[in-house]
Backbone of each chain as ProteinMPNN parsed JSONL, in Angstrom:
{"seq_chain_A": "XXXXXXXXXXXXXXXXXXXXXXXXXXXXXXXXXXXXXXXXXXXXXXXXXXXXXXXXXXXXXXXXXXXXXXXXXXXXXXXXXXXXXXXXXXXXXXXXXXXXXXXXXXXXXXXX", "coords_chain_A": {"N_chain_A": [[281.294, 0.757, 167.413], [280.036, 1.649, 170.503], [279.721, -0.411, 172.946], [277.882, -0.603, 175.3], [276.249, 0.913, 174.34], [275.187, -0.415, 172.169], [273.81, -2.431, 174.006], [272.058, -0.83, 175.226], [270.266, -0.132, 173.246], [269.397, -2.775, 172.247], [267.681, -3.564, 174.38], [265.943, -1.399, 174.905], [264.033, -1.657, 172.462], [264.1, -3.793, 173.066], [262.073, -4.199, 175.021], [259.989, -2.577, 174.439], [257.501, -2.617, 172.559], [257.175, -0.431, 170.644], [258.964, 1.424, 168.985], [260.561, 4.636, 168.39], [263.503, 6.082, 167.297], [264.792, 8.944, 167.166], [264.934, 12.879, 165.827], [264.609, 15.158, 168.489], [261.473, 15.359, 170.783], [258.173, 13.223, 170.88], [256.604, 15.13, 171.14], [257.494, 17.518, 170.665], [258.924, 17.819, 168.016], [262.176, 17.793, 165.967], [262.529, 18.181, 163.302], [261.99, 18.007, 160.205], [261.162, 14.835, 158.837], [261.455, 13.316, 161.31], [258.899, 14.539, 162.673], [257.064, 13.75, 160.768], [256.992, 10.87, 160.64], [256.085, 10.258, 163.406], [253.316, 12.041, 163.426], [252.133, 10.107, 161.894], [252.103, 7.758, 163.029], [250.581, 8.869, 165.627], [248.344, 9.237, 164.613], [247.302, 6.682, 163.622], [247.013, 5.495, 166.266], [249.095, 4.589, 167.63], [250.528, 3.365, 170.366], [253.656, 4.711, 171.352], [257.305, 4.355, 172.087], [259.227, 7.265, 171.542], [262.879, 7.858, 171.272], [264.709, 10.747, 172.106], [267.55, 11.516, 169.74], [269.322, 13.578, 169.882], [270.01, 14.951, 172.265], [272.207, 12.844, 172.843], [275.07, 12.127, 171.738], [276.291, 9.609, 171.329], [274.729, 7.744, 170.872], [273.223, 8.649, 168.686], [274.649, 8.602, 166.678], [275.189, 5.479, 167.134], [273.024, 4.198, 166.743], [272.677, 4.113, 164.124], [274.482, 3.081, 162.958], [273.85, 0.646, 164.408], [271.235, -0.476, 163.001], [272.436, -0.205, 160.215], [271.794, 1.596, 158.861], [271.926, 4.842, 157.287], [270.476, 7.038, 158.674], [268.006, 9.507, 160.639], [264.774, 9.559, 161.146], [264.298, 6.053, 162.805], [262.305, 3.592, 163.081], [261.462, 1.006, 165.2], [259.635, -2.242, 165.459], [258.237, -4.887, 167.556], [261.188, -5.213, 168.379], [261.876, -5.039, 165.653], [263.735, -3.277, 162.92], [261.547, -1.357, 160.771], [262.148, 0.878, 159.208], [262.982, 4.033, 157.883], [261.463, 7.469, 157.512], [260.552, 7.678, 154.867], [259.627, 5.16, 154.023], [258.138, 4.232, 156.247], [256.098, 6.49, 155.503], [254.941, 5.393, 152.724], [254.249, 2.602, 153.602], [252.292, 3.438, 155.272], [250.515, 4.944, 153.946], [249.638, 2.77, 151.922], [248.465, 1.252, 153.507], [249.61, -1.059, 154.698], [250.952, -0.563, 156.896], [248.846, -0.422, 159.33], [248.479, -3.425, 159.0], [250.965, -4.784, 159.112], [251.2, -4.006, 161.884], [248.725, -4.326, 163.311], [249.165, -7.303, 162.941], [251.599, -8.133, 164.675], [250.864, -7.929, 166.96], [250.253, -4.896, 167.995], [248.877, -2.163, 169.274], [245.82, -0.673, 167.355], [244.06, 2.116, 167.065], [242.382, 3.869, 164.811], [242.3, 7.184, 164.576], [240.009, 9.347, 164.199]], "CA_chain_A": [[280.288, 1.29, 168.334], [280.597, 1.115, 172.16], [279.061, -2.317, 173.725], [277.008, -0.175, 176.124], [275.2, 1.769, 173.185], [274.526, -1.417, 171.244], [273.208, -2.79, 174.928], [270.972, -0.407, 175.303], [269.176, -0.075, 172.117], [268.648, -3.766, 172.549], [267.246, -3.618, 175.663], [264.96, -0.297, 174.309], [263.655, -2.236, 171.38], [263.507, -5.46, 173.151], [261.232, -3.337, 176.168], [258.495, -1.709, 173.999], [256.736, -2.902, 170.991], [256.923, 0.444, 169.138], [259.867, 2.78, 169.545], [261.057, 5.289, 167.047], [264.699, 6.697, 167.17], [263.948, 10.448, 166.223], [265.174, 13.635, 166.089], [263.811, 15.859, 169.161], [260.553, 14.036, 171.279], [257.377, 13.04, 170.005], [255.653, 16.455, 171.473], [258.3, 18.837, 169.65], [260.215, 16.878, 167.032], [263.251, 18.955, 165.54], [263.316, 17.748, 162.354], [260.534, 17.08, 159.321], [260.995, 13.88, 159.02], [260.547, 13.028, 162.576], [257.697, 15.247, 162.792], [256.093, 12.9, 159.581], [256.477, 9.628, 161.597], [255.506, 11.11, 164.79], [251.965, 12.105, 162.411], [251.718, 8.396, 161.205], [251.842, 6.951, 164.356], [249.873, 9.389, 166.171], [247.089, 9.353, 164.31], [246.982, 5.304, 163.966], [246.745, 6.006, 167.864], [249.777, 3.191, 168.378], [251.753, 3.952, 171.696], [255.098, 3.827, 171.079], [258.417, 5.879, 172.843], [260.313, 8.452, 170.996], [263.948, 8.406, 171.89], [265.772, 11.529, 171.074], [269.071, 10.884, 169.412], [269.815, 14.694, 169.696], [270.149, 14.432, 173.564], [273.189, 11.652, 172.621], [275.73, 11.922, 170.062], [277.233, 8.374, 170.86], [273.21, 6.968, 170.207], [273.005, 9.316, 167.334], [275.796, 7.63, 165.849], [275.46, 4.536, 167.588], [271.814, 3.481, 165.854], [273.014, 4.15, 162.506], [275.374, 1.517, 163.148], [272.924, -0.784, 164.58], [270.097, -1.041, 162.053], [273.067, -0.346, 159.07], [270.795, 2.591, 158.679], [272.314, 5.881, 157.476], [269.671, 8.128, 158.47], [267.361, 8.991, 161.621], [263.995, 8.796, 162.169], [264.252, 4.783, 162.833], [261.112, 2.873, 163.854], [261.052, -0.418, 165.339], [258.513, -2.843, 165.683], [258.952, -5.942, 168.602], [262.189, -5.587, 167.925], [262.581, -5.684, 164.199], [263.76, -2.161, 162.384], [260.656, -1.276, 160.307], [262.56, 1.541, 158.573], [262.718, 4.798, 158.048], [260.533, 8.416, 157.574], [260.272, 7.575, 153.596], [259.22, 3.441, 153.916], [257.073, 4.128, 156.874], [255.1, 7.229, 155.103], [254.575, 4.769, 151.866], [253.768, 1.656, 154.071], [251.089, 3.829, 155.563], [249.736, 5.17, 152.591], [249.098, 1.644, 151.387], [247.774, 0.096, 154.524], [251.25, -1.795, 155.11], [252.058, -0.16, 158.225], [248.296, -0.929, 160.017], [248.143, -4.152, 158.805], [251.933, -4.959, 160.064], [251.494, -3.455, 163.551], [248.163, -5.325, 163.585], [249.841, -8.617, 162.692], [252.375, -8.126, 165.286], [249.494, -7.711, 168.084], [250.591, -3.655, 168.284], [247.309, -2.007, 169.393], [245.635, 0.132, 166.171], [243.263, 2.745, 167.065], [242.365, 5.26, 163.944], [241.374, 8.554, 165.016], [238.902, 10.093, 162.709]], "C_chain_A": [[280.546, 0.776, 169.753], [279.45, 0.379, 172.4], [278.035, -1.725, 174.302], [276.418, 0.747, 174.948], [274.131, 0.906, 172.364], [273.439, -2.069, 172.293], [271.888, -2.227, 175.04], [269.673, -0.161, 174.149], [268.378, -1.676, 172.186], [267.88, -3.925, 173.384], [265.666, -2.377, 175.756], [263.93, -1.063, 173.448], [263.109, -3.503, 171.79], [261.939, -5.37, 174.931], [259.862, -3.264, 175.774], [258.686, -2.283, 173.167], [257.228, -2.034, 170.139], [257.679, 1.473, 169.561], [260.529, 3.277, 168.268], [262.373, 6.665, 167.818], [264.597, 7.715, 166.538], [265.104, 11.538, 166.61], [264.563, 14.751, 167.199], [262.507, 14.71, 170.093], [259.403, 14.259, 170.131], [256.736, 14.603, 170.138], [256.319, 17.68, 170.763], [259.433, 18.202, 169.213], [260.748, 17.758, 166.294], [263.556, 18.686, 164.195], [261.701, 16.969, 161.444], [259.826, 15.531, 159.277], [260.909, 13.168, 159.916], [259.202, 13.349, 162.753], [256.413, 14.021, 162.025], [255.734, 11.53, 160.298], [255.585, 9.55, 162.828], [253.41, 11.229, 164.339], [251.508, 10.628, 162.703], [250.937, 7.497, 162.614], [250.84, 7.269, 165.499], [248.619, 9.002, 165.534], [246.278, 7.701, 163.882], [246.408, 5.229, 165.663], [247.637, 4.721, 168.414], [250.221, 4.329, 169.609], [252.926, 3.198, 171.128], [256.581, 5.005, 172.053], [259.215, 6.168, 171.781], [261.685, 8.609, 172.217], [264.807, 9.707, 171.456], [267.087, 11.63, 170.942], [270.06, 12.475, 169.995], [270.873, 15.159, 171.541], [271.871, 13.731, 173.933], [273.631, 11.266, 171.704], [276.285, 10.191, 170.191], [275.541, 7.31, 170.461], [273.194, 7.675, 168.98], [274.04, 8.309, 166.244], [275.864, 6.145, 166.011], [273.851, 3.292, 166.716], [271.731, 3.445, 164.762], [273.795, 2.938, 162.368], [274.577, -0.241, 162.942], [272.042, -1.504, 163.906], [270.948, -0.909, 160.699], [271.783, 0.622, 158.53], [270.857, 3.861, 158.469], [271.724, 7.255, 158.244], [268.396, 8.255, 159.703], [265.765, 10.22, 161.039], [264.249, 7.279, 161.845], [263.152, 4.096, 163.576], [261.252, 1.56, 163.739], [259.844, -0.827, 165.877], [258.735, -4.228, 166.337], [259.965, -5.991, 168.071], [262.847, -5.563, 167.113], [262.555, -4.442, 163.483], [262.777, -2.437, 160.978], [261.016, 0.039, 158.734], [262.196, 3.191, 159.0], [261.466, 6.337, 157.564], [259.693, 7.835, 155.951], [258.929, 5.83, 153.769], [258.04, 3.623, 155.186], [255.367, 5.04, 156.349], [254.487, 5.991, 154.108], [254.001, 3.867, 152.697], [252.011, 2.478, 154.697], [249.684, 4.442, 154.579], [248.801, 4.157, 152.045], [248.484, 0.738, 152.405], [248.74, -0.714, 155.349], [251.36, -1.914, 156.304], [250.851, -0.908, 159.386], [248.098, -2.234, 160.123], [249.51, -5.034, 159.94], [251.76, -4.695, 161.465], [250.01, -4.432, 163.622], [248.478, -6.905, 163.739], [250.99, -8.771, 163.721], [252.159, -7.909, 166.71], [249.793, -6.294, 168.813], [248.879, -3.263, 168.228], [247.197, -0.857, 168.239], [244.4, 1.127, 166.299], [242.964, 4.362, 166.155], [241.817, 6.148, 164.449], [241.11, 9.279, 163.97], [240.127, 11.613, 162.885]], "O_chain_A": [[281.125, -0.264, 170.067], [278.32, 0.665, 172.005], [276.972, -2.218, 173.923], [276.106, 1.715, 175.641], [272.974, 1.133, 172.013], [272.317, -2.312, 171.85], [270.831, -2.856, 174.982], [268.461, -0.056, 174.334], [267.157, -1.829, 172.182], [267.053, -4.755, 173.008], [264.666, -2.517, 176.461], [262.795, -1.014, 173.922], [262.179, -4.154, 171.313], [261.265, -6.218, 175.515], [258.865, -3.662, 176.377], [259.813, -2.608, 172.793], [257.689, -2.392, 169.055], [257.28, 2.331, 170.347], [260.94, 2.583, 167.338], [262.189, 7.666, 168.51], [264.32, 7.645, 165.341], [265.994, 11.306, 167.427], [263.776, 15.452, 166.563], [262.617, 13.484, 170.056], [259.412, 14.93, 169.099], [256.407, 15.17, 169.096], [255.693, 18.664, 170.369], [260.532, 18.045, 169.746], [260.001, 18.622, 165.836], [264.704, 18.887, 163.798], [260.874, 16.098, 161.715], [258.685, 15.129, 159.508], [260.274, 12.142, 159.674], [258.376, 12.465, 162.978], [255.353, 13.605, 162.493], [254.594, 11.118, 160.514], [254.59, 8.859, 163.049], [252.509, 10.602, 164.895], [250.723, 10.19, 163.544], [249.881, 6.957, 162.943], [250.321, 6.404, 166.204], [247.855, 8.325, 166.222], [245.06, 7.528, 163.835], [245.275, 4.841, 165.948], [247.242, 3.966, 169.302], [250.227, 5.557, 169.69], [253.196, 2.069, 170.719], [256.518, 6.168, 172.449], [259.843, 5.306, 171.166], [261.707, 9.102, 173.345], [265.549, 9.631, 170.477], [267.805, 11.82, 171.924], [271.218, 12.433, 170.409], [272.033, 15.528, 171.725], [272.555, 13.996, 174.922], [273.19, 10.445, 170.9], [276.649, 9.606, 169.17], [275.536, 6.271, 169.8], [273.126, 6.881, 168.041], [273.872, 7.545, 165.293], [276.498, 5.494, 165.181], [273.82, 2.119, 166.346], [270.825, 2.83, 164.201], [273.574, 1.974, 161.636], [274.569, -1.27, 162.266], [271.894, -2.724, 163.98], [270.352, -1.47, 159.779], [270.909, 0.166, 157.792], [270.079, 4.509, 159.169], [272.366, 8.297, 158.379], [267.733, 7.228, 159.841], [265.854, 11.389, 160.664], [264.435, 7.054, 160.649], [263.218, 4.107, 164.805], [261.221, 0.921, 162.687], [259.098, -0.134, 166.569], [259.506, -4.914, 165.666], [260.017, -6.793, 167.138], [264.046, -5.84, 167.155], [261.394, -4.141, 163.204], [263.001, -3.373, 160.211], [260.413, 0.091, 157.662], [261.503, 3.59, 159.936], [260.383, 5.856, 157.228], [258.482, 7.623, 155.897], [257.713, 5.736, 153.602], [256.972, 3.054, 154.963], [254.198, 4.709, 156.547], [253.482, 5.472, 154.594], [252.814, 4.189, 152.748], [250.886, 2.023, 154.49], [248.456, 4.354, 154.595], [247.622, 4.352, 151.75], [248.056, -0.385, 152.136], [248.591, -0.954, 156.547], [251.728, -2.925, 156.902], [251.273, -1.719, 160.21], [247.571, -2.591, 161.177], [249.319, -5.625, 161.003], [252.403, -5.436, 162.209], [250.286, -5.528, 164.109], [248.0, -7.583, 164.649], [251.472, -9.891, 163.557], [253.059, -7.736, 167.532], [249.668, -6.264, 170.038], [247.977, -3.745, 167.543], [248.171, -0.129, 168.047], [243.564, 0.868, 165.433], [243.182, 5.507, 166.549], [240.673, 5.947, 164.858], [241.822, 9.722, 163.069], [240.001, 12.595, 162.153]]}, "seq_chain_B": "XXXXXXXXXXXXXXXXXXXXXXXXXXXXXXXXXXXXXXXXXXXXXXXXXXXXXXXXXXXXXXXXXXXXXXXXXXXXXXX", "coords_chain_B": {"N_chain_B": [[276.838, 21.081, 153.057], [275.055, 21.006, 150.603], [273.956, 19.278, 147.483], [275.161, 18.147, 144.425], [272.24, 17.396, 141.718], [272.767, 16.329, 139.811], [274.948, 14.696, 140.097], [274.041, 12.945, 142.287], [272.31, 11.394, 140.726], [273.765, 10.155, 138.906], [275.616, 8.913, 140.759], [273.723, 6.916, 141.656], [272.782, 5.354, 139.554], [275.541, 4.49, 138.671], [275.974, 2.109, 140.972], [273.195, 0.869, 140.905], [272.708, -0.707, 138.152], [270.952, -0.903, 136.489], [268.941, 0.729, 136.943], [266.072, 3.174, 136.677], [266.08, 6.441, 137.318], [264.325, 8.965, 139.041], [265.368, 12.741, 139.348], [264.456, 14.981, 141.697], [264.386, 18.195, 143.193], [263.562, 19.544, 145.733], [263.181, 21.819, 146.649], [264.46, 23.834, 145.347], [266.845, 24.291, 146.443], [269.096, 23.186, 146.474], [269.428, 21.147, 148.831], [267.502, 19.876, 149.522], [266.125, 16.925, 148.462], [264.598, 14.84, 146.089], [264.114, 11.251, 145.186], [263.162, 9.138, 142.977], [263.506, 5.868, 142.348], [263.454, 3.468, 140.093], [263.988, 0.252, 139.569], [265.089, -3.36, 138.155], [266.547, -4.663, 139.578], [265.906, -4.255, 142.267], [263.758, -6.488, 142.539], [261.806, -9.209, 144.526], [262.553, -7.975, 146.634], [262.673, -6.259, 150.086], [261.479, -3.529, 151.198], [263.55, -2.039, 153.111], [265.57, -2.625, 152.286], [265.329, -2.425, 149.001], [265.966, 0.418, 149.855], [268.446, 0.5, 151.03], [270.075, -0.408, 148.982], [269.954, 1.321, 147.254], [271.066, 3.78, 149.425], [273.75, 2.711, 149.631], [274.769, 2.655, 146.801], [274.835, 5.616, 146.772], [277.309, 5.443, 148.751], [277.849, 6.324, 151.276], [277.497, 9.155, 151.24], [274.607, 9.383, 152.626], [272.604, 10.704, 154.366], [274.934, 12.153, 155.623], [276.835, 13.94, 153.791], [274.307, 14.573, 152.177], [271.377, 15.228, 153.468], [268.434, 15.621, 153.31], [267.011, 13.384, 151.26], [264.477, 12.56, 149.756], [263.051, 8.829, 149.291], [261.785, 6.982, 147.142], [261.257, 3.595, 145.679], [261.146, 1.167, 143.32], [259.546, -1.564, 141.184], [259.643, -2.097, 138.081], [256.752, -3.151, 136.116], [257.133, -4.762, 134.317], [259.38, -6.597, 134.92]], "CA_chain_B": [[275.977, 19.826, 152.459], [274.741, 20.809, 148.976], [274.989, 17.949, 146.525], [274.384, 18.416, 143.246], [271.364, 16.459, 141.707], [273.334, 15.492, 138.565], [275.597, 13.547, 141.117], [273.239, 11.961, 143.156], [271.446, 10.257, 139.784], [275.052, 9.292, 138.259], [276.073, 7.809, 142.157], [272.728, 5.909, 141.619], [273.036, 4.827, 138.45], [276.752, 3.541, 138.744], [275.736, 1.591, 141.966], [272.46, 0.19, 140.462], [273.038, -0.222, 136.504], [269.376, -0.56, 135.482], [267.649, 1.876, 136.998], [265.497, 4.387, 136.355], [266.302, 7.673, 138.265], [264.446, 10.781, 138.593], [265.583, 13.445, 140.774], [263.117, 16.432, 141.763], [265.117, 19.301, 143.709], [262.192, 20.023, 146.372], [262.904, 23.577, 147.269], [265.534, 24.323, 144.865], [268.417, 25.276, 146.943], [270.393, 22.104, 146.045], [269.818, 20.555, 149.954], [266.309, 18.954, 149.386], [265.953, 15.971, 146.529], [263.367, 13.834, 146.39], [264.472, 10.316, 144.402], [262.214, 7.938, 141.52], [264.068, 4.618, 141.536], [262.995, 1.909, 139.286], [265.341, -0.921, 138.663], [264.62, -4.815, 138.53], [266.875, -5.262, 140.771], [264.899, -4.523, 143.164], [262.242, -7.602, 142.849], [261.961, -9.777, 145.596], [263.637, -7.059, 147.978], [262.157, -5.427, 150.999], [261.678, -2.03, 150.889], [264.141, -1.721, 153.525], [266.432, -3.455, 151.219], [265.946, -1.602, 148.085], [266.574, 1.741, 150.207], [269.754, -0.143, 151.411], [270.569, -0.789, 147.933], [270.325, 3.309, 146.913], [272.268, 4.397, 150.054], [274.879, 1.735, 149.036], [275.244, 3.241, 145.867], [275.031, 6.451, 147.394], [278.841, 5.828, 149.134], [278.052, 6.867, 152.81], [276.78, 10.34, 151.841], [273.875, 9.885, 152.788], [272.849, 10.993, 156.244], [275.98, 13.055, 155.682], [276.287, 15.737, 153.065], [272.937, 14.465, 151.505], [270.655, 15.084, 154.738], [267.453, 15.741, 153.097], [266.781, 12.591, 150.387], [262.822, 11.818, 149.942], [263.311, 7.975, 148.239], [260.507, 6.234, 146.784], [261.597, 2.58, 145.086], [259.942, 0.56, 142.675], [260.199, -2.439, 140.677], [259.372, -2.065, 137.294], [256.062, -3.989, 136.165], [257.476, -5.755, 133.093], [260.282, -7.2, 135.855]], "C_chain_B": [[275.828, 19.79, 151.48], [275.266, 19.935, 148.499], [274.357, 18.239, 145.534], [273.591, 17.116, 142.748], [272.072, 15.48, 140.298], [274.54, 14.559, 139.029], [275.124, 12.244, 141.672], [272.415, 10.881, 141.73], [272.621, 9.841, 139.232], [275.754, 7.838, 139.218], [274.741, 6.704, 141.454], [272.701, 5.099, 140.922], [273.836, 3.545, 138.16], [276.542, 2.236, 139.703], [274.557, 0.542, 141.097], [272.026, 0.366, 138.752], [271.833, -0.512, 135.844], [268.448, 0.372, 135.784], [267.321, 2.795, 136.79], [265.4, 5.454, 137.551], [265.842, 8.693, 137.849], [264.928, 11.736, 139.92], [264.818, 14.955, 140.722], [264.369, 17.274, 142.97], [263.584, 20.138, 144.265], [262.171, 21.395, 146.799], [263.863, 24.749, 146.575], [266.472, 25.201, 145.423], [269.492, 24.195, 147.282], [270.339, 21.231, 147.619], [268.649, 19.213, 150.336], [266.115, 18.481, 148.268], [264.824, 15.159, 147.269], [264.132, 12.837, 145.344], [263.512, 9.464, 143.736], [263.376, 6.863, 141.283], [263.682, 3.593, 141.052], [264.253, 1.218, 138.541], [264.122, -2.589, 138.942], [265.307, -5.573, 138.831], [266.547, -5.183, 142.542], [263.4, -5.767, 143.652], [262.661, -8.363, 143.982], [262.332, -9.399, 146.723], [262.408, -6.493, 148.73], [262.234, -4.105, 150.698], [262.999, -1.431, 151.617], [265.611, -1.993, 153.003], [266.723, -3.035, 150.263], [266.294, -0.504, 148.768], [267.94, 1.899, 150.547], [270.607, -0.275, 150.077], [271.281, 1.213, 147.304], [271.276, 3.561, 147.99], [273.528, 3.77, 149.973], [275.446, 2.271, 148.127], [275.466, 4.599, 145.884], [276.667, 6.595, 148.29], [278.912, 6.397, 150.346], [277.622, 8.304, 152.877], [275.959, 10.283, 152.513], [273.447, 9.712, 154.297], [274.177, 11.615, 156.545], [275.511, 14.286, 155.079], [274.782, 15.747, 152.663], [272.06, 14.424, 153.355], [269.517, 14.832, 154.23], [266.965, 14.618, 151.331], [265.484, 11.685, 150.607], [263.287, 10.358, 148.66], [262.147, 7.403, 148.245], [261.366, 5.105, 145.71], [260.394, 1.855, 144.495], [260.283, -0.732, 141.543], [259.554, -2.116, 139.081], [257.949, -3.316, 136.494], [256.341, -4.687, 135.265], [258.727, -7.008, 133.799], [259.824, -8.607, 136.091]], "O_chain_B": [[276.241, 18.789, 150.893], [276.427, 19.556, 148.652], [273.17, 18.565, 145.545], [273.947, 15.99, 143.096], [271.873, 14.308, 139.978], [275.003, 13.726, 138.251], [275.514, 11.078, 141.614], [272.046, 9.725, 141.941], [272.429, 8.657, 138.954], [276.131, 6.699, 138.942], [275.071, 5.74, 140.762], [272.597, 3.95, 141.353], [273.537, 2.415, 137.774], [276.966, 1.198, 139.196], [274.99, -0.521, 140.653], [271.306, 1.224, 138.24], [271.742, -0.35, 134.627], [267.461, 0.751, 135.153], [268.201, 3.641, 136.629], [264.72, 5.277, 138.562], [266.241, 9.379, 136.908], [264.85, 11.474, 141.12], [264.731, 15.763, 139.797], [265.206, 16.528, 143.48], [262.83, 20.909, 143.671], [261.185, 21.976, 147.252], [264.051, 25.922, 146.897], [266.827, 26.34, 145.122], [270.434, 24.265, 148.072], [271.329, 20.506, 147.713], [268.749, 18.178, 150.995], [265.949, 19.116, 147.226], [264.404, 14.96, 148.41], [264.844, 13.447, 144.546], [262.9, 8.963, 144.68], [264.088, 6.892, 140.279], [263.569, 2.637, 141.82], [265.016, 1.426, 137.597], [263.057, -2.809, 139.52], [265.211, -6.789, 138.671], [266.863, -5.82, 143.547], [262.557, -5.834, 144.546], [263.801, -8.216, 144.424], [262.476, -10.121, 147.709], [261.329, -6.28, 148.177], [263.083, -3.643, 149.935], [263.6, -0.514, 151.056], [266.624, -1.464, 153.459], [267.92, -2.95, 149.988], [267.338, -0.135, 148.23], [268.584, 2.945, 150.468], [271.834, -0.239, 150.174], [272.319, 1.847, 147.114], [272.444, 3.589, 147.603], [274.478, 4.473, 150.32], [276.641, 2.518, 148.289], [276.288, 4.995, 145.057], [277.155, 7.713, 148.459], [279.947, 6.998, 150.634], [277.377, 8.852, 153.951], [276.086, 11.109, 153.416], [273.812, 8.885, 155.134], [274.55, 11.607, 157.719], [274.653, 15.137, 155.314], [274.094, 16.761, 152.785], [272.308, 13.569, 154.206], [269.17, 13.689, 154.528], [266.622, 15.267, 150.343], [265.337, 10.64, 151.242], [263.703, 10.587, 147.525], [261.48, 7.301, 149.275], [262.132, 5.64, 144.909], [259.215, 1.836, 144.85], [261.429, -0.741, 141.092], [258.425, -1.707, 139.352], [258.379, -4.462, 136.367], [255.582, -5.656, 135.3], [258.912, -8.101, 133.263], [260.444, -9.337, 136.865]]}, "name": "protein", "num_of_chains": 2, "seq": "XXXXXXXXXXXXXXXXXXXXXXXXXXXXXXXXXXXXXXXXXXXXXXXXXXXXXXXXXXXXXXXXXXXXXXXXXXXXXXXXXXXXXXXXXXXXXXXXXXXXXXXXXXXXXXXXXXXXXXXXXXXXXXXXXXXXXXXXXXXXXXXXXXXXXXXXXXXXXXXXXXXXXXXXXXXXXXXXXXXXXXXXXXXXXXX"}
């Protein structure tokens, strides 16, 4: 992976609290499983930035690398890859995900 | 892309030799699977960890030919 790809994801990740590596943005995500995280997160009411990989084949390729992560949507949390569309739906299901982003002082506002 | 589903539970299998694999074929046109893994080698693992463990045994398809793979992991409660 090129130095300046790995740079910047660090520097993305190490920026914002809550950023999710997606297909498309958060407002028109190109791809289900973006779309599903995009949901999750929305409706917790975190703020977080949507990068789109689609935009940037050497990030597309370059964040698979980084988190050893075949597969994009990728959500981090300060820093620390949280996983992807599958592990974040389940974590939310079970509480997991508010409890984590609470515990990590990410702001949690449910919208009815 | 198509992968056949009687692949994807043999890859799984070979990779993780106790587990229990089901595979659902979500729209039946061979491109959408959904996965059921229960092994107990999964205890003590992160989730991000057992999913690491399946695409491992998986061989780099996935996020290749396999695009569309819903995984759900699980440890077995007798584990």
């Amino acid at each position: 992976m090129d130095n300046s790809v790995a740079e910047r994801i660090k520097s993305d990740i190490e920026s914002n609290d809550v950023v999710l590596y997606m297909k498309g943005t958060p407002v028109f995500p190109q791809c289900g499983f973006s779309s599903a995280v995009v949901q999750v997160l929305t409706h917790l009411g975190v703020k977080f930035k949507g990068i789109d990989v689609l935009v940037d084949p050497s990030l597309r390729e370059g964040i698979k690398t980084f988190s050893s992560w075949p597969t994009i949507p990728q959500l981090y949390v300060k820093g620390e890859f949280v996983g992807g569309c599958d592990i974040v739906r389940e974590m939310y299901q079970t509480g997991e995900l508010t409890e984590m982003l609470s515990s990590k002082g990410v702001d949690v506002q449910i919208k009815a | 892309m198509a992968m056949d589903a009687a692949l994807i539970e043999s890859l799984i299998r070979e990779g993780i030799p106790d587990a229990e694999v089901r595979i659902e074929d979500l729209r039946g046109d061979g491109d959408h699977y959904a996965a059921y893994v229960e092994a107990a080698a999964f205890k003590g693992k992160t989730r991000v960890q057992q999913h690491k463990m399946v695409y491992d045994a998986l061989q780099g398809r996935m996020g290749g030919e396999l695009h569309a793979l819903a995984l759900q992991t699980s440890v077995p409660k007798d584990a």
